[in-house]
C-alpha angles and dihedrals in degrees: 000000000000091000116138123209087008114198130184125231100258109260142131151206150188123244130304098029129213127226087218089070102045128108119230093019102241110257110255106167156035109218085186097064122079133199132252107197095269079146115032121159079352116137116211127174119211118200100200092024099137099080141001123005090356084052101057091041089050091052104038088052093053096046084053084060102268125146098228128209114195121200116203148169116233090305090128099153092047086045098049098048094054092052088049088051090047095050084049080061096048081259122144116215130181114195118208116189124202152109108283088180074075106077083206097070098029074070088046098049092058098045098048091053085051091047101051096043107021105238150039127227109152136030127192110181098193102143116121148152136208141183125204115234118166087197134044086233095056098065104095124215091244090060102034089056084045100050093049090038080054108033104038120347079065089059092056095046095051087042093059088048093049106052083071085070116019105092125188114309091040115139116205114186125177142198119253122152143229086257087073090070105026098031128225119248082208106026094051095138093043097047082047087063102043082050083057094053099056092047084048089048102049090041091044081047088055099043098042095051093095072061110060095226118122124232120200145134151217127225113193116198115219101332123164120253131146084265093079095062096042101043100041128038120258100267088061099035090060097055086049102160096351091127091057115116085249092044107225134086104256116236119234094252094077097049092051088079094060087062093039094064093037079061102049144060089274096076099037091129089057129097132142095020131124121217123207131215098175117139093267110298109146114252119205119188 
């Protein structure tokens, strides 16, 4: 993790990547770290839980005692291989697979975790796309409509699911992204998305104070997740968070904490705020 000028083996995929083709695989746990009971007894529901920033979430709340649901798209293979890794840790996972740019099974998503294990406590909408244009023009409407249904319609959908479970005390956090506050020149309609959540977070937060249940979110810099190589080609997906002020694309293990605390007692006063594990670049606002 002290690595300087840090550069990725060229390679590419296609969305929505898969860890199993990754070189090297992204970096999702600690094995060293063990658990103290933050979650116990607790239910959480991960859209994208299957790799990357979803994965080490998935596996460091089960190894703080949570029963963890994963949402997922078609990643079988990822999926599989993190339920496998939370079950090495006395964790229970269900993996749910589906489409959450369809409002039907965003529904179904969240019934079916409440289903299996009776209750919901937490829930951690992470899961996004993006598609790389150099140009405005470029962004076609197909993948313009794509990138909002994934990235932040879908929110809304499992949120409106949800409120039928989560009781007082619920923490709901969701992924947003540096771009949201610096922008991005080729992600524009990605970094459009991430701005709306946390304008969806900090408004969700307001509306469901008379509830008890905390809204907040989370906005990684440049990690790397399957997305990168199947979203960029293989020059740029080899500097991957090279130009970050510590110079290095950050793994999803050491996201996985930030969402850890927005889950547990010890951030019980906050509620419409965004953390930042970025590598270091200055956030205002």
């Amino acid at each position: 993790m002290e690595d300087e000028k840090q550069t990725f083996p060229p390679q590419e995929q296609r969305l929505p990547g898969s860890e199993q083709k990754m070189t090297p695989k992204p970096v999702s746990d600690n094995p060293s770290y063990k658990g103290t009971g933050k979650l116990d007894n607790k239910v959480v529901l991960i859209t994208g839980g299957d790799s990357g920033i979803g994965k080490a979430v998935a596996i460091l709340f089960a190894k703080e005692g949570a029963k963890v649901v994963i949402g997922y798209l078609n990643e079988h293979d990822d999926a599989n291989e993190t339920r496998e890794l939370i079950e090495t840790y006395g964790g229970e996972a269900l993996l749910i697979p589906g489409d959450i740019a369809d409002p039907i099974f965003c529904k179904e998503l969240v019934e079916q975790a409440v289903m299996h294990f009776g209750k919901l406590d937490i829930l951690i909408n992470n899961a996004a796309e993006q598609h790389d244009a150099k140009r405005l023009e470029e962004i076609s409407a197909a993948n313009l409509e794509r990138t909002f249904r994934v990235n932040i319609l879908s929110m809304f959908y499992i949120m409106q699911a949800a409120l039928a479970y989560l009781k007082e005390g619920a923490a709901i956090i969701n992924t947003t992204s540096v771009t949201a506050y610096k922008g991005s020149p080729e992600l524009i309609d990605y970094a459009a998305t991430k701005g709306a959540i946390v304008a969806f977070t900090r408004s969700l937060s307001i509306n469901l104070e008379d509830r008890g249940i905390r809204v907040n979110a989370v906005a990684p810099g440049p990690i790397w997740t399957p997305l990168i190589p199947a979203s960029f080609d293989a020059e740029k997906t080899a500097h991957h968070g090279a130009d970050s002020p510590i110079k290095r694309a950050g793994q999803p293990v050491e996201v996985a904490h930030s969402y850890l605390f927005l889950a547990t007692e010890g951030s019980t006063y906050m509620s419409g705020q965004v953390l930042h594990p970025n590598g270091g670049t200055v956030i205002n606002g």
